[in-house]
C-alpha positions as CSV (number, residue, x, y, z in Angstrom):
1,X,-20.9,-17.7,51.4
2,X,-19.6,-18.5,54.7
3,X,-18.2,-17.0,57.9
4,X,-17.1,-20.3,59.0
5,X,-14.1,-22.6,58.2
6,X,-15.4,-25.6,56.8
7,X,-14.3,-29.1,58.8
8,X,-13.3,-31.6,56.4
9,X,-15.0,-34.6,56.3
10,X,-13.0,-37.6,54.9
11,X,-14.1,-36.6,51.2
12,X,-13.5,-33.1,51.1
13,X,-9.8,-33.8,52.3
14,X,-9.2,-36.4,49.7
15,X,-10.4,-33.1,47.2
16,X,-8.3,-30.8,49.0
17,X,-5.1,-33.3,48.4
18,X,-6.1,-34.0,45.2
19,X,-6.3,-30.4,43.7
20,X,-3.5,-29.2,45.4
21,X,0.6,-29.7,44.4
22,X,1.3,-33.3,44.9
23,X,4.4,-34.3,46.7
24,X,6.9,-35.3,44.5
25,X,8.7,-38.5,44.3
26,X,11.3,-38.0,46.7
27,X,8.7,-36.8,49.3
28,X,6.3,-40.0,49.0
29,X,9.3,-42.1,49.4
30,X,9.9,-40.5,52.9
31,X,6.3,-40.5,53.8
32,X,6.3,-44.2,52.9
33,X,9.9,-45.1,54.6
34,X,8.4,-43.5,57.2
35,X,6.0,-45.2,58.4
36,X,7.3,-48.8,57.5
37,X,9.8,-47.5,59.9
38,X,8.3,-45.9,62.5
39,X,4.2,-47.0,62.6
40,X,3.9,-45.4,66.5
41,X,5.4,-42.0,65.7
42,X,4.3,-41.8,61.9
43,X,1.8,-39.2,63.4
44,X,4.1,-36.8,63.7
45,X,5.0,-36.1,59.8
46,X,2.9,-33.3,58.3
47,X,0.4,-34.1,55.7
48,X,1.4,-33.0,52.3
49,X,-0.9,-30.0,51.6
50,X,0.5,-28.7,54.8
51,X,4.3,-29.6,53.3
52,X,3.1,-27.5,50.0
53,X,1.4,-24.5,51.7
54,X,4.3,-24.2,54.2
55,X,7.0,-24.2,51.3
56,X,5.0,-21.9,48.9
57,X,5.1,-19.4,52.0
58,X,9.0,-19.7,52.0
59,X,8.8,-18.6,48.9
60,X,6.3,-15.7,49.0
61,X,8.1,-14.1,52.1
62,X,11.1,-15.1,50.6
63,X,12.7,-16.5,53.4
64,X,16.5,-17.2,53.3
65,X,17.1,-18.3,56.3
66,X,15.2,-20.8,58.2
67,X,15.4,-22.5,61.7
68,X,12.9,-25.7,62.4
69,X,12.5,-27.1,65.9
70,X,12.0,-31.0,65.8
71,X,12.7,-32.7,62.2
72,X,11.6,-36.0,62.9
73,X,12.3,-37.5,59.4
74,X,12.9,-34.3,57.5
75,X,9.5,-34.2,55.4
76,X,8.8,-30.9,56.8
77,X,12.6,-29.6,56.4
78,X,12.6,-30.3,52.6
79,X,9.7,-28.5,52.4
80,X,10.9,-25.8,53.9
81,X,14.5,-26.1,52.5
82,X,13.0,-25.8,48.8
83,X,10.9,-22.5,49.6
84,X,14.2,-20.7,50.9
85,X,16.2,-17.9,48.3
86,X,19.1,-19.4,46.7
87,X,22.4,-19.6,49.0
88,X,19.7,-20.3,52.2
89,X,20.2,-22.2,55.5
90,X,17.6,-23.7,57.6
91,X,19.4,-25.3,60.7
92,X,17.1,-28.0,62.0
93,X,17.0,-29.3,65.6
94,X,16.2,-32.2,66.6
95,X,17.3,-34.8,69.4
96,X,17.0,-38.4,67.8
97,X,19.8,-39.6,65.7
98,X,17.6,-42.6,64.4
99,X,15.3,-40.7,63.1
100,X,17.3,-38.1,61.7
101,X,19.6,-40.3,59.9
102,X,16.5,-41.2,57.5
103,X,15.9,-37.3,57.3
104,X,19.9,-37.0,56.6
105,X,19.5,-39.4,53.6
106,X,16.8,-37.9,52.0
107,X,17.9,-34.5,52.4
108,X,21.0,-35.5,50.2
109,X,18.7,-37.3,47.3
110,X,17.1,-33.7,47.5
111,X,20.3,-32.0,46.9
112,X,19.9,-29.8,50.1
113,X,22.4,-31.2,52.7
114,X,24.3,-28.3,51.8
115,X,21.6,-26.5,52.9
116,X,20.3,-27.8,55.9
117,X,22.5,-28.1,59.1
118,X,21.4,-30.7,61.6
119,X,21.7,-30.3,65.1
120,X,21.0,-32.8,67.3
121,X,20.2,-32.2,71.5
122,X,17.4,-30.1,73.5
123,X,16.5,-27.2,71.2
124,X,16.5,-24.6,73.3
125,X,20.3,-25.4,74.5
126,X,20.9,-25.4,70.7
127,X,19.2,-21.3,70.6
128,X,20.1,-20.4,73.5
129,X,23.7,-20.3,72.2
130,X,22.9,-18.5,69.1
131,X,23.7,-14.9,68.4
132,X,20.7,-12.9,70.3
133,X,20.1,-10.0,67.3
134,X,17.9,-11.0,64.6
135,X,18.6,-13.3,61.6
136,X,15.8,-15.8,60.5
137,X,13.1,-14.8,58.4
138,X,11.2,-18.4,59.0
139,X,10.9,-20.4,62.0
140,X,9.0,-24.0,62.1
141,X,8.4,-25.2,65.5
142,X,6.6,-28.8,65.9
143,X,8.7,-30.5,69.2
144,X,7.6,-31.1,72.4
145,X,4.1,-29.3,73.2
146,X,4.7,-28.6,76.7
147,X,7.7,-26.2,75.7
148,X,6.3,-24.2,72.7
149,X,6.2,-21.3,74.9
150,X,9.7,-21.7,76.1
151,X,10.7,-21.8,71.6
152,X,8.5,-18.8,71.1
153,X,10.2,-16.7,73.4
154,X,13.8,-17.4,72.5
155,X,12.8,-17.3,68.6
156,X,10.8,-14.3,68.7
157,X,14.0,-11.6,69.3
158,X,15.8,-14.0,67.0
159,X,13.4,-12.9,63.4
160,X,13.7,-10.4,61.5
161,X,10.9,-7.8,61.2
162,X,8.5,-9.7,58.7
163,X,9.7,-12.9,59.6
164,X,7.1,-15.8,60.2
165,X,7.3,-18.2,62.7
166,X,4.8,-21.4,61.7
167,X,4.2,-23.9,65.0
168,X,2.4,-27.3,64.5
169,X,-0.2,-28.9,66.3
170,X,-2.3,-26.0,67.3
171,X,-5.4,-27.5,67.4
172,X,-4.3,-30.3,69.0
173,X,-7.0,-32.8,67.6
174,X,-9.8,-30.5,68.5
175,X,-8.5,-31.2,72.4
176,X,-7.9,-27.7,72.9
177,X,-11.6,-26.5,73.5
178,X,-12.6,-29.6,75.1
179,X,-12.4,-28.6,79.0
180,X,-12.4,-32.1,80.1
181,X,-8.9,-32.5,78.4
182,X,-5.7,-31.5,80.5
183,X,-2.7,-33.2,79.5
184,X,0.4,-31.7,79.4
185,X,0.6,-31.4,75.7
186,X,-2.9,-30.1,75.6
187,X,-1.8,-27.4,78.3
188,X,1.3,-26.4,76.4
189,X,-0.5,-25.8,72.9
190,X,-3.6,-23.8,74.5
191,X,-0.7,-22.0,76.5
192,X,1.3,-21.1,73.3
193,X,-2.0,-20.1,71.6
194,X,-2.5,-17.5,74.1
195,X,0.8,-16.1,74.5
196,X,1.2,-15.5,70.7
197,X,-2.4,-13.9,70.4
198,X,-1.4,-11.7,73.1
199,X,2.0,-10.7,72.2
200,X,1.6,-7.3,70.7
201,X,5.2,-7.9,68.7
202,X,3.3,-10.0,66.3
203,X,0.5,-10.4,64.1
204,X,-1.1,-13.8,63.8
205,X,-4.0,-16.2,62.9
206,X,-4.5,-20.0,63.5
207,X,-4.9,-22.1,60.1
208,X,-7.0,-25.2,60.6
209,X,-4.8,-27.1,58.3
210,X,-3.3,-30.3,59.5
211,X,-3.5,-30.5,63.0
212,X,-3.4,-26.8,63.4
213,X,-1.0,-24.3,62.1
214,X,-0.5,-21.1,64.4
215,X,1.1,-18.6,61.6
216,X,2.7,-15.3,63.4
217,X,4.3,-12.1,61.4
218,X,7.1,-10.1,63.7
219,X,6.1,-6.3,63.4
């Protein structure tokens, strides 16, 4: 027994990956266009036991509509995309059109253009505009670092009680205990870890899978 959460050593991930779901074929094509692609920024694709556990709670809240903010190549998007009730949306926001015209491809070899709805500038122009009363029951957020707070508080009256809101990079390489580290992106994600722990509209807990995954349930 143990009151701890293990750290996985290079082994124990490679057991994790192995006795979980495996991505299917159109998924390891992405992950592998990817980073032929784009070898600097191929950091920013979640892993797939991460793309698994985030679509198999889609389905257990089951989520109809969805809302991610930043896409990159659309790995995470499918994932999300295929965990939604049938007839669901997930609008996904990104601002590069390179990158999302390889998520824009694969999404229609997935059979889910019709579901997701691209739209590409800042984010928070794009939900700023949007109707203020509730309406998603999942939001994804995994953008810039520095403005997670600034998501959080314009997706927050946006979910509907019950509704999960998932934000990547929470543990930001282990960078966010380590006082010596101050970077902007460090700031953002320790300031966005605090602001959801303290925000008494919400339930939440911080999954050490990936690089982090901060998991919050609206009251």
């Amino acid at each position: 027994m143990t009151r701890t959460t293990e750290a996985l050593i290079p082994k124990l991930q490679e057991y994790v990956a192995a006795h979980s779901t495996a991505p299917d074929e159109i998924l390891r094509d992405l992950a592998a266009e990817t980073e032929q692609l784009f070898p600097e920024d191929n950091f920013m694709q979640i892993g797939p036991e991460q793309g698994t556990f985030m679509t198999l709670l889609a389905q257990i809240a089951g989520a109809k509509h969805a809302v991610e903010i930043g896409s990159f190549t659309g790995y995470s998007a499918i994932c999300l995309a295929r965990g939604l009730r049938p007839g669901g949306t997930l609008l996904a926001c990104d601002i590069s059109e390179e990158w999302t015209s390889v998520a824009q491809r694969y999404w229609k070899r997935a059979e889910l253009d019709d579901t997701i709805t691209l739209k590409l500038g800042p984010a928070l122009d794009t939900l700023r505009v949007l109707p203020a009363e509730p309406q998603f029951d999942l939001a994804f957020i995994d953008a810039e670092k520095e403005d997670y707070v600034d998501y959080w508080e314009e997706l927050v009256p946006r979910m509907r009680p019950g509704g999960l809101l998932l934000a990547d990079n929470t543990l930001h390489h282990g960078q966010v205990v380590d006082p010596a580290e101050n970077a902007t992106n460090v700031q953002g994600i320790r300031a966005y870890n605090a602001r959801v722990r303290d925000d008494d509209r919400v339930e939440q807990v911080l999954i050490p899978i990936g690089d982090g995954l901060n998991l919050a349930r609206k009251k």
